[in-house]
Each structure stands twice: as C-alpha cells, then as structure tokens.
C-alpha positions in Angstrom: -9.3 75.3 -41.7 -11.2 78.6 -42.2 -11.1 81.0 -45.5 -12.1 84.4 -45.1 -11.6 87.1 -47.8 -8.8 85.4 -49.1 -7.6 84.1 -45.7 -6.7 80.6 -45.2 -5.6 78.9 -42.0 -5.0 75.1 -41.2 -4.5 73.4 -38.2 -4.1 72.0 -38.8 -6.9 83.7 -27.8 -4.6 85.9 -26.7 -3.8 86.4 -22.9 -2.1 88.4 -20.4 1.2 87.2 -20.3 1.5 85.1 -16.7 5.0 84.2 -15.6 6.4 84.1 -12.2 9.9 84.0 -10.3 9.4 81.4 -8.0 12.2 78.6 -8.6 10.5 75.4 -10.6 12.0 72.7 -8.3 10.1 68.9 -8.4 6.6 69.0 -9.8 4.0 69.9 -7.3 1.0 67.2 -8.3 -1.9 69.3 -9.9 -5.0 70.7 -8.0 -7.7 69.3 -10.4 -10.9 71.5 -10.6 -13.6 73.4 -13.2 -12.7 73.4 -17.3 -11.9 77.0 -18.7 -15.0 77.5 -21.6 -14.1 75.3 -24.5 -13.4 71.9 -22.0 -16.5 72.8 -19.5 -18.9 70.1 -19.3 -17.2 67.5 -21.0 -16.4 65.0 -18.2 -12.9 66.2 -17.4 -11.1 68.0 -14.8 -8.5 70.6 -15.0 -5.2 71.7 -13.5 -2.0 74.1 -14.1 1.6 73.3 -13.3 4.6 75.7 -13.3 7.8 74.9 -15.2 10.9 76.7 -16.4 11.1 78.7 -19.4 14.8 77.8 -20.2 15.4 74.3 -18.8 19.2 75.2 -18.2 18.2 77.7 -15.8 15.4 75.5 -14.1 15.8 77.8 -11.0 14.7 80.6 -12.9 11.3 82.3 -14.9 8.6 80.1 -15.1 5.6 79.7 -17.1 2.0 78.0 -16.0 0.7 74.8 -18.3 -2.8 74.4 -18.4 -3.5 70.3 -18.4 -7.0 68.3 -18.2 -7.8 64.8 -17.5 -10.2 62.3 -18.2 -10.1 59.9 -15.5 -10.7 56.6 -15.5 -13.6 55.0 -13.9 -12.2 51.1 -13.4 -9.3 51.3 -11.2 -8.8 48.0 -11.2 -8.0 48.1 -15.0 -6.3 51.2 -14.9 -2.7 50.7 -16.1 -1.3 54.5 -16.4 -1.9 57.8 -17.7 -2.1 58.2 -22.0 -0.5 61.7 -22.8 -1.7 63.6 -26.1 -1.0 66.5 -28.3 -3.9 67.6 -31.6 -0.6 68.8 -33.7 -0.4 72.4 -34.9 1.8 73.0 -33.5 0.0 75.8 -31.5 -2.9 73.1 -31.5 -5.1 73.9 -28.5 -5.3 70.4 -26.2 -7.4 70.6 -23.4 -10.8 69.3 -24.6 -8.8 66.2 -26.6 -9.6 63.7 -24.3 -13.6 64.3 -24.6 -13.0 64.4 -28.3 -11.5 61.2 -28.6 -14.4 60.0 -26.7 -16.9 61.5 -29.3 -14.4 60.0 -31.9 -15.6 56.5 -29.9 -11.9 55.6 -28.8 -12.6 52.0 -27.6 -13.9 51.6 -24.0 -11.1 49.7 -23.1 -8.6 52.4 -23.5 -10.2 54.8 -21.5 -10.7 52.3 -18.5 -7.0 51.4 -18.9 -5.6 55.1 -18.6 -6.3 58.9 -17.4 -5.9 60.3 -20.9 -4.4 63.7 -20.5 -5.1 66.5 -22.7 -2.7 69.8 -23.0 -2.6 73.6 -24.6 1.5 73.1 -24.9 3.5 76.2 -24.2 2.9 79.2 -25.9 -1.1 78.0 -26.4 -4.0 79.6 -25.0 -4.6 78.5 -21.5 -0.6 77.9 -20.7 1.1 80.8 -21.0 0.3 82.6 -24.4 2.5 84.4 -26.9 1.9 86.8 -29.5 3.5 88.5 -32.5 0.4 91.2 -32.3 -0.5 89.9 -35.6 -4.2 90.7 -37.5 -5.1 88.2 -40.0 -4.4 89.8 -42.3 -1.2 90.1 -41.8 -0.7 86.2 -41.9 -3.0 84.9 -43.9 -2.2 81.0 -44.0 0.1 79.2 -42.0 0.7 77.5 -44.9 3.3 79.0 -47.7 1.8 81.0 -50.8 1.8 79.7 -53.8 4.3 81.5 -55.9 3.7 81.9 -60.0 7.4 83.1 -60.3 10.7 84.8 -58.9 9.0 87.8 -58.2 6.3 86.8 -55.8 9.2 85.1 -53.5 10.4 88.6 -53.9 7.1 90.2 -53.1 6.6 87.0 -50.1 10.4 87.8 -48.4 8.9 91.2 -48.0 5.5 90.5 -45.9 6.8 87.5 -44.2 10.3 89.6 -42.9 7.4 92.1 -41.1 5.7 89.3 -39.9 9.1 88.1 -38.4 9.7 91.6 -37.0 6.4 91.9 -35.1 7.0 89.0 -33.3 10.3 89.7 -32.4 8.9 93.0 -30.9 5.9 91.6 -29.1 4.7 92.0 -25.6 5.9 88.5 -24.9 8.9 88.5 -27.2 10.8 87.5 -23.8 9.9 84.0 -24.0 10.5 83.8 -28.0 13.7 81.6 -27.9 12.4 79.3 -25.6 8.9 77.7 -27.7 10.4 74.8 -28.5 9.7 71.2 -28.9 12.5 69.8 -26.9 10.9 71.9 -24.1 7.4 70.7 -24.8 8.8 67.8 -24.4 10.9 68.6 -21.0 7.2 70.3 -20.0 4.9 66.7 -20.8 7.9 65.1 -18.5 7.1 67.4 -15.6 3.3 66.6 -16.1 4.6 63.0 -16.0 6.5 63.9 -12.4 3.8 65.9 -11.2 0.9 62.8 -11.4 3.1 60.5 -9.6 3.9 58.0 -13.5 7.1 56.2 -13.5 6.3 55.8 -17.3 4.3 57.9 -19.5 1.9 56.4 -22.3 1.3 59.0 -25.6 -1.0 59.7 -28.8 -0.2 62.3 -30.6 -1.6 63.0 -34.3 0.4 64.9 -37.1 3.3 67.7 -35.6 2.3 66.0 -32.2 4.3 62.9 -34.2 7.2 65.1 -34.0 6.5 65.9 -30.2 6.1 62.6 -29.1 9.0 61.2 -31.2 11.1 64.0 -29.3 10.0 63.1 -26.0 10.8 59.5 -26.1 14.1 60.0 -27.3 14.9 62.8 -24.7 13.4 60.3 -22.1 13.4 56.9 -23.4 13.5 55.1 -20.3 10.4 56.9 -19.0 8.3 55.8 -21.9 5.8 53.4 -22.4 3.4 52.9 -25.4 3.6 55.7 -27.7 1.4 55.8 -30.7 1.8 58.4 -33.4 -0.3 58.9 -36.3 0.4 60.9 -39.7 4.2 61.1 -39.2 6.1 64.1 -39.8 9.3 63.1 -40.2 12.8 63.7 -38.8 12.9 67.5 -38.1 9.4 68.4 -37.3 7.8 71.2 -39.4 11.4 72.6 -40.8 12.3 73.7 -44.5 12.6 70.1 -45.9 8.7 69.5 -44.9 7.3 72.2 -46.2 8.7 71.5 -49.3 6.8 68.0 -48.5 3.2 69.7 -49.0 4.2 69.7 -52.9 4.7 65.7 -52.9 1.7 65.2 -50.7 -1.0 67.2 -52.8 0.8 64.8 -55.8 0.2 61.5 -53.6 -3.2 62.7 -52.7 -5.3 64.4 -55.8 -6.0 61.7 -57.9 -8.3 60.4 -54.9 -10.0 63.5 -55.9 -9.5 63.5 -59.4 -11.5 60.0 -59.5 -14.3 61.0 -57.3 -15.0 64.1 -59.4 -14.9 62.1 -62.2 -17.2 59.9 -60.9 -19.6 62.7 -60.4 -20.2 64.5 -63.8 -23.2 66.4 -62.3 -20.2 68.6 -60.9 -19.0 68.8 -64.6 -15.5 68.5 -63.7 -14.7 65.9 -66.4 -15.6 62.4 -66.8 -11.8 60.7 -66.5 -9.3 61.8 -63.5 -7.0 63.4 -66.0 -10.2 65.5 -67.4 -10.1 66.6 -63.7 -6.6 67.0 -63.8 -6.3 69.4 -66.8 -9.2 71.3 -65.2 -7.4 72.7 -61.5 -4.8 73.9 -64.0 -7.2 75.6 -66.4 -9.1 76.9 -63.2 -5.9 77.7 -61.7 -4.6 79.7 -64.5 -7.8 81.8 -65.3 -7.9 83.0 -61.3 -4.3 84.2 -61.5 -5.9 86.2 -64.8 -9.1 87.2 -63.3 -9.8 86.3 -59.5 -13.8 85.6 -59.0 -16.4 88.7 -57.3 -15.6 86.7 -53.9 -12.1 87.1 -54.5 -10.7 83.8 -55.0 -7.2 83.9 -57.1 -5.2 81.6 -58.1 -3.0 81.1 -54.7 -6.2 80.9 -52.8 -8.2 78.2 -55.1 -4.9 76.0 -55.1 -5.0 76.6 -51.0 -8.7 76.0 -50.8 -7.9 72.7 -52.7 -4.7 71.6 -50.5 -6.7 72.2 -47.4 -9.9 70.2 -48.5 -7.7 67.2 -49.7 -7.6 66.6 -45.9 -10.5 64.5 -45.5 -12.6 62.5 -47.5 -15.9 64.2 -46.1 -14.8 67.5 -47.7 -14.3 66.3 -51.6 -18.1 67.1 -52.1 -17.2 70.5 -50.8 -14.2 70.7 -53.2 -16.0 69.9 -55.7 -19.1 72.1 -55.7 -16.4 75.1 -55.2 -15.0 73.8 -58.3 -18.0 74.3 -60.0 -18.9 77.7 -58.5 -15.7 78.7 -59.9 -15.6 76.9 -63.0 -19.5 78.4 -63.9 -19.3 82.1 -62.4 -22.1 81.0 -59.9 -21.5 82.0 -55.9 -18.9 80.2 -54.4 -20.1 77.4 -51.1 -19.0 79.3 -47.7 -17.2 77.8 -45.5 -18.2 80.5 -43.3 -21.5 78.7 -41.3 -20.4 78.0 -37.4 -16.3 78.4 -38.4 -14.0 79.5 -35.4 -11.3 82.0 -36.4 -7.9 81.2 -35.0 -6.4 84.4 -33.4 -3.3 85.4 -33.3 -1.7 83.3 -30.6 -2.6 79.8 -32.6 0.0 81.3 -35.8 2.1 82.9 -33.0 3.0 79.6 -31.2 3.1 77.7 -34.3 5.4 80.3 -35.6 7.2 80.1 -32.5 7.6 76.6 -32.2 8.6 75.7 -36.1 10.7 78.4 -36.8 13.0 77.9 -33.2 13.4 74.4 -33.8 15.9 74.6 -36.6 18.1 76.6 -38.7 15.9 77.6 -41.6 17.6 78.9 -44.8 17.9 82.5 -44.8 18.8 83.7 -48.2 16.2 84.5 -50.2 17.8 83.3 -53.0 17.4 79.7 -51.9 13.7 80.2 -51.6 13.6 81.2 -55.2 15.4 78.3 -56.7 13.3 75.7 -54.4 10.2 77.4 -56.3 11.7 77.3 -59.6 12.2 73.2 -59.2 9.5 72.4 -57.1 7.0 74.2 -59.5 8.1 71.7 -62.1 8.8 68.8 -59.8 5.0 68.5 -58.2 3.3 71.3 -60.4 0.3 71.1 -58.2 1.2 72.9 -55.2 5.2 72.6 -55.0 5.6 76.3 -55.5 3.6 76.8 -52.5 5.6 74.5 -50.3 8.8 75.7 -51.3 7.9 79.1 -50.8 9.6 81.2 -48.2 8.2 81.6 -44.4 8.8 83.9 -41.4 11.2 81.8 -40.4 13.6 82.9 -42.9 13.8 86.4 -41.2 13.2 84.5 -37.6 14.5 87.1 -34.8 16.5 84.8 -32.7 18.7 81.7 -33.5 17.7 78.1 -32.1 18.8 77.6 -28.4 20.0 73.7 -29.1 20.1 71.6 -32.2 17.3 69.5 -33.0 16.9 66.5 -30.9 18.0 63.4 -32.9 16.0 60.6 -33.3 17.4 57.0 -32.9 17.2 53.4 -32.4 18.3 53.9 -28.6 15.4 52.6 -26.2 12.7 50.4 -25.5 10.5 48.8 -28.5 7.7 50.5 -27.7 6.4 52.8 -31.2 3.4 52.5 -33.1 3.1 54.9 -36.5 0.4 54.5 -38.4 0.5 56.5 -41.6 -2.0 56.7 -44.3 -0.8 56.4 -48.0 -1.7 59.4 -49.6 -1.4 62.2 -47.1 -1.3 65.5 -48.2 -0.5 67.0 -44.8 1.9 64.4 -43.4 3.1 62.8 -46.9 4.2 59.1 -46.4 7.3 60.0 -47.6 8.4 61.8 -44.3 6.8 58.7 -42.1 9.3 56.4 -44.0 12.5 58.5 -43.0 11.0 58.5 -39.1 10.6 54.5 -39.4 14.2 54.0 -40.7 15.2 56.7 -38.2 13.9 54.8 -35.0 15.0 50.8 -36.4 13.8 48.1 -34.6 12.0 50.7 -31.5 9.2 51.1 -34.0 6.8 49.5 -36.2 4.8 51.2 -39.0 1.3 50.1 -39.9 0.5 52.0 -43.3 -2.6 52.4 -44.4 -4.2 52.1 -47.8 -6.4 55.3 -47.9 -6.7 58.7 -48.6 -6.1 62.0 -46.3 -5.0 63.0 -43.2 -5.0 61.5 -39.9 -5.8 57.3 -39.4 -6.9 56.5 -36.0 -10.6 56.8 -35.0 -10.7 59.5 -37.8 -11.3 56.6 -40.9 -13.4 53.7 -40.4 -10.4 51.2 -41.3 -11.4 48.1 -38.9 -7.5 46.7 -40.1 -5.8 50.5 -38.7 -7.9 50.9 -35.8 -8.1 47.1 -34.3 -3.8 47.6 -34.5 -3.9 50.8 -33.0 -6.4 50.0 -29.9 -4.4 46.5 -29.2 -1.7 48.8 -28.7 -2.8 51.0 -26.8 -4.7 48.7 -24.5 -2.3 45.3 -24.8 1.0 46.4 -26.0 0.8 43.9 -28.5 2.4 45.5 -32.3 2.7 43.7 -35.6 6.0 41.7 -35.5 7.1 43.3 -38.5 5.6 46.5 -40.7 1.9 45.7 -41.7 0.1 46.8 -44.9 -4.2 47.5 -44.0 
C-alpha cells in the first residue's frame, strides 16, 4: 500500500508488448536460467513458456509467461511441484517462492515440492498490458469513498475515462482475454510443461479465487490446494467490493481497542471513544483537508488499508493523532515502491473481464445510499462505482462455477475479522465447494493467515497439509 499526495494503492512496469504467431501446441518444458532484477539472487531459477491468448483459438496469438522455481534439494522427499499466486490480481509472482522462505515456510514443505512462483498474464515479466494510465489518473484500486449522490456522479465521470484509456491502449488487443479462467488454463500449461500429472497450489487473497478456478476447470489434475483469505464465489466482482464495507465493520474494533488501550495517542480511553473519533476526524477532513492534503476519502482509505495487519495499528494510530492535533502527518513515504501502471492495468483487466458488472450509474448510487447506512465506516466506498462499469468489452465466457465436483482435496483458512477478504465471502466459497473442502477459521485480526500471523493452531493445520495431506475431519475453530 503506498499514499502519495492523496494517492492510495493496495495490493494488495510497463513493457514492450511481446506476442508471437507461432501455434501454442503441447507445452515445451522450460529452459531454467538467471532471475530478471526483483527475483535475482534469491535461490531460484527462471523460465518463460508461450501459451494462447484465446484458448478457443489455441492455434493462434500467443503470449510469453514468465515462471521461477525454487527447487528442491531432497529428491528423495520430493513429492511434486506447489503452484502459487500473491493475489492482486496484477500481483507480481516471481520472487514468491524466496519470500515464503523468509516468511520461514517449514522446511518440510520446501523439501517435499519445487514451489513455483508466477507474474500471471498481463503482469510485468509475462506479457504486460497497459491502459497508459498516470497515477493520477487512478488513484486507488480501491473505490472512493462517496459523501453523497453527487460524488458517484462526479466518480462515473473519471472512472468512464479511465475505462476509455484502456480500451485505447497500445495493448488494448489482448483486453478481452485477462481473465482468470485463462490464468487458470495458463498455471495448467506450466503444469504440462514440468512434466506433473497433478498440480499442488497456495494462493493468498484474489489468488483464492484463482486457485478455486483452476481446480474446478481441472479437478482431476489437482492435488493439495491451500487458499488463504477467501474471496468468495465470483472473485473481485460488484458483490465484493461492496464486501470492503462489512469487512472494515468486522475489523475496527481490533483497532478501536488497541487505541484505547493507548491513551498516549489520545484517541479515547474506551473503543467507542475511538469510535466517535474516525467519524469526528472524518467529518472535519471532508470540511477542511490537512496542509498534507489528507480529506476525508483519503483518511477513511488510509485507515482501510492499515487495518490490514496488526504491525501497522501503531502507524494508524500516530496518523490519527497527527490529524487529530494539526501536527505533521507519519510518511509512509521511506523505501515505498510505486506500482506503475501495468499492476492497476492487469488488475483492471482481470476483475472487470471476469463478470458482468452493473452498468447504470444509477445502481451505483442507490448501493451508496444503503451501504453508507448499513456499514457507515467505509460502505460508501465499497459500493462506489469502478471502471468496470464503463469496461470497453463484454466478458468472453461466464464465470467459472464453483462446485462440489472433484476430489477432497481444499484447505481455506480464513481469519475472522478480515477487512480485505471479509469472512463472510469465505463462508459462501465453503458452502460452494461441500464436502471437497474444509475451512479452518481463525480467531484473529487482519489479512492473510498462513506464515503471516504467529498462530501455532492455523499454521501447524496448514503445513500438515501441505506436507501430509492430512485436513481437519470437519471445519476447525484456532
């Protein structure tokens, strides 16, 4: 997450466009060699593969993927290859693998598999796209917060430009086809292209989504696929991002009792002190934003994005303060990397192609109206509209459905109070999968579960998982 004059961008590089004729027959196995920059010197190896760009014409266009691999040292414990995807979408994936090192995965995972890392189409090393976009022309990835009818007025406006450059990019050719389902089709090529009979997969947040497509595109090829921080059904569509207002809701009063808690930050000295203070602060910005330029929309963004993790509530709270008292406000500048355009490009790409987002603005405006009241924290942000209102093409395929039909073989584990990934969507991909998965929710705070929290109950589940198979025999409570 980065803020910069006003700009916000969660997670939660652009490049000649590379794309070639040749037909994209059987998966040639990779030629593994040197890291670009950002993997170098991390213990892993890199390769590209070509695939199609429309999987119904897989004789036609193709586009490169850039993949790396951490390789196992113990052959004789090595049982497969563990796919993963960071989220985003438009998540860069190539240096994963070392990261989940640093994160100390257990060494028994990476002697049991070649975890492979990915930049997904669309992302940075694969093939790129762009919609020529500054930053400020997109600000946050995430909606704005809207204070009434007339800003979704004022919103439709920018985001329908927004919509228009990318239709009219330089690589507005391959627009239609950044999907998931292809993603998908693409991590089953890496699959053919490594030799794998059966893929294993991790994937954290929108890579949820991803790996929850694959396995029901290709159930019979799947293995162990752990997913952590569920999105839900449909990916990132219209009923998620409406889902940002309930998860600030499940979320805040873990900050609400640690700044309470602190009264050096002079927040208030009960959770509901701390409460009636984002609302106070909230309203005075939209009045009078502060010399750095933080309004209204951008403290209740600030705010979203630093519910994330429990390392950045003393953050939070000292910008609280800074606001509250007139004093300078903490940067969040020191040793940030700025997403370009192609990470909002390729997430734009991705969400708004795989479904049919509502295109009247009018829709937009009652959704604020409700969800304003509904979770006053940040609901009129969530419900607000997006580019992909004004998207430039219409999806190639409907959304794959997810279902009970295939192996046993899925792991979610879902913290509580999410603000990202609110439990609420995890529960309707649970019910949507029956007895193929099993959810392991977790009593904590934030975003993301695995290796990212010290939970010895969540972690111990996970790794037995990944490295045995073995999964609760019914839903289990940490």
């Amino acid at each position: 997450m980065t803020v910069r004059s006003g700009v916000i961008l969660l997670p939660v590089l652009i490049a000649a466009l590379v794309t070639t004729a040749t037909p994209a027959g059987a998966s040639a196995s990779p030629k593994w060699g040197p890291c670009p920059e950002e993997a170098a010197g991390l213990g892993l190896e890199c390769g590209t593969l070509q695939v199609p760009l429309d999987y119904r014409d897989p004789g036609g266009r193709t586009i490169e993927i850039a993949i790396s691999r951490l390789a196992s040292t113990k052959p004789e414990k090595r049982r497969g290859v563990l796919l993963t995807n960071t989220g985003g979408p438009g998540g860069e994936g190539l240096a994963f693998p070392a990261t989940l090192k640093k994160l100390n995965i257990p060494q028994e995972v990476l002697d049991g598999y070649d975890v492979i890392g990915m930049d997904p189409r669309g992302v940075h090393n694969s093939t790129p796209v762009t919609c020529g976009l500054s930053v400020a022309e997109h600000p946050t990835n995430i909606p704005r917060y809207a204070r009434n009818s007339a800003d979704v007025m004022t919103e439709a406006q920018r985001v329908a430009a927004v919509a228009a450059k990318c239709g009219s990019s330089a690589t507005a050719p391959l627009l239609p086809y950044m999907t998931t389902a292809n993603t998908a089709r693409d991590m089953d090529r890496v699959r053919e292209a490594l030799g794998e009979r059966k893929v294993n997969y991790f994937g954290i947040s929108y890579g949820t989504y991803l790996g929850s497509v694959y396995t029901s595109l290709f159930p019979e090829r799947s293995d162990r696929f752990l997913i952590d921080s569920a999105t839900g059904l449909g990916g990132w569509d219209a009923s998620f991002s409406r889902l940002f207002g309930q998860g600030v809701e499940d979320r805040f009063p873990d900050f609400a009792k640690f700044a309470a808690s602190k009264p050096e930050y002079g927040l208030g000295r009960t959770p509901a002190q701390v409460t009636a203070k984002y609302f106070e602060l909230a309203a005075r910005l939209d009045r009078t934003p502060s010399p750095e330029g933080y309004n209204g929309q951008v403290f209740r963004h600030i705010t979203f994005a630093d519910l994330y993790y429990d390392s950045k509530l003393p953050h939070l709270a000292e910008t609280w303060r800074a606001l509250d008292t007139g004093k300078p406000v903490p940067s969040l500048l020191s040793g940030a990397n700025y997403p370009t355009d192609n990470y909002i490009a390729s997430q734009l790409h991705v969400i708004c192609n795989d479904s049919d987002w509502p295109e009247d603005v009018g829709t937009y405006r009652r959704n604020v109206a409700i969800d304003r009241f509904r979770h006053p924290l940040f609901g009129a942000a969530a419900a607000n509209i997006t580019p992909c209102a004004f998207w430039p093409s219409e999806p190639i395929e409907p959304p794959v459905k997810i279902t009970g039909r295939g192996p046993s073989n899925v792991l979610i584990v879902q913290n509580l109070r999410d603000p990202a990934t609110p439990l609420a969507g995890a529960r309707k991909l649970r019910e949507a999968f029956g007895d193929r998965a099993r959810m392991v929710t977790v009593d904590q705070g934030g975003h993301l579960a695995y290796l990212f929290k010290d939970n010895k109950c969540a972690n111990d589940l996970a790794t037995e998982f990944l490295v045995g198979g073995a999964r609760p025999q019914d839903d289990y409570a940490c």
